[in-house]
N, C-alpha and C positions, 0 to 999 in steps of 0.2 A: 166697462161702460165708458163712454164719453158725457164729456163735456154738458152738450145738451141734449144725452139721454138725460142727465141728473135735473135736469134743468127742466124737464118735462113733468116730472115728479116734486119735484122742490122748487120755494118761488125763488130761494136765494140757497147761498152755502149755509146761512145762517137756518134757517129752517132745514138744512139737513141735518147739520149739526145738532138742533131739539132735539129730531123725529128719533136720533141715536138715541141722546142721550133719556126720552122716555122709554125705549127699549131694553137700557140696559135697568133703569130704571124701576119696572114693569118687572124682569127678570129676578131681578134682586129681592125684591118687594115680596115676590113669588115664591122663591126658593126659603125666604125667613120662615114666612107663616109656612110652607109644607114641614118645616123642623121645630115651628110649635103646634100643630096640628096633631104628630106623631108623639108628643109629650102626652105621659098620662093625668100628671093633676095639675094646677094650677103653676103652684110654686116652680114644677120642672117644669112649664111652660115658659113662665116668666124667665128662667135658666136657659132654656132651649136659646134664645135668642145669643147669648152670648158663644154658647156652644158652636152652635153655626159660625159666630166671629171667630171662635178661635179654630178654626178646621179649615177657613177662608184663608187665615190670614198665613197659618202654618204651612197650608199646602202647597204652596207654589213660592215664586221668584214675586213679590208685592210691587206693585208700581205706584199705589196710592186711590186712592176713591175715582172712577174714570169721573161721576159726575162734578168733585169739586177740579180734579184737573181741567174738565172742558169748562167749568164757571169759573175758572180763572182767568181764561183768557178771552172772556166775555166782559168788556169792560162797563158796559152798560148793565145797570142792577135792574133795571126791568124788563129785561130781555126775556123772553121767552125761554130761552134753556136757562138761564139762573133761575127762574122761577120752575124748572124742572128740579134743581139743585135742592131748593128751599126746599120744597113740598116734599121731598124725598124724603129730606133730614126732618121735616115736621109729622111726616108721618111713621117716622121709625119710633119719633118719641111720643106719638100717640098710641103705638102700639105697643110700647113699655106700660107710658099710662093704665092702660084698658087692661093687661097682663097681673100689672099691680093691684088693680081696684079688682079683678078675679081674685086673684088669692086674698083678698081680703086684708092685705096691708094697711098700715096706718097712711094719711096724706101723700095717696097715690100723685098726683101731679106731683109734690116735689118730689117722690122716689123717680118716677119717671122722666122726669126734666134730669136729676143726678143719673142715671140708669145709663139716660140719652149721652150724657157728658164723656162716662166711661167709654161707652161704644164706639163713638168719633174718635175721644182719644185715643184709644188702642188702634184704630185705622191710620193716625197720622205718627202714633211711635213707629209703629208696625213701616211704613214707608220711612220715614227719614230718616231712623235709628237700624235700621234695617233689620227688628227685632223680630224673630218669628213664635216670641212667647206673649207678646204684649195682648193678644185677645183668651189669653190663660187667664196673665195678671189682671183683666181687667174683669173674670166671671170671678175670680177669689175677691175682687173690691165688690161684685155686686152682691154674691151672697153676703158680706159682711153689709152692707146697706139695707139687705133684705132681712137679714137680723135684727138690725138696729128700729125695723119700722113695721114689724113682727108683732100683735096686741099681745 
């Protein structure tokens, strides 16, 4: 495509940049919930989620999260695709949340705000330390969390 093919579609590079970054986005977001959807109770629900992290992160050569690499170089915090960035990362840990408060955990929001913490971390050991066991280590920290807030 040229130039102002893209341009016909997009008002700037900036706004092509978003339209990606909701897509992969979108994709991600998608591919989670179908590997908690497929869990049979609660608990391996709320698991599912990591399990998908560590199969993500094992599988392949990791380059790092595309959405925080493209909201890096968005210097502007209220840009449009960092606020794709945000909303990602805010709904991953609303989807811990809701996972948490199904199985009927003790203070779901802060299991799910810690939940959140492991998941991201294991994404950026996973890229900088070039680890391809960090979304393992991080479902054996979340069942011990899920123990700990267990009635």
């Amino acid at each position: 495509m040229t130039k102002p093919t893209f341009y016909n579609h997009f008002k700037s590079k900036d706004a092509l940049v978003t339209a990606v970054m909701e897509l992969r986005s979108e994709s991600w977001q998608r591919a989670i919930e179908e590997r908690v959807a497929a869990a049979r109770t609660p608990r391996r629900r709320l698991l599912a989620v990591f399990d998908f992290l560590d199969e993500f992160l094992a599988g392949q050569p990791f380059r790092g999260c595309a959405l925080v690499n493209a909201a890096v170089e968005i210097p502007n915090p209220s840009d449009p695709g960092r606020d794709v960035a945000r909303r990602n990362k805010a709904d991953n840990q609303k989807r811990l949340e809701r996972l948490a408060k199904e199985a009927g955990l003790r203070n779901p929001i802060a299991l799910g705000a810690a939940l959140s913490l492991l998941f991201e971390g294991a994404i950026t050991v996973a890229f900088v330390e070039s680890r391809t066991d960090s979304g393992r280590v991080a479902r054996k920290a979340a069942e011990s969390l899920i123990r700990q807030h267990t009635p």
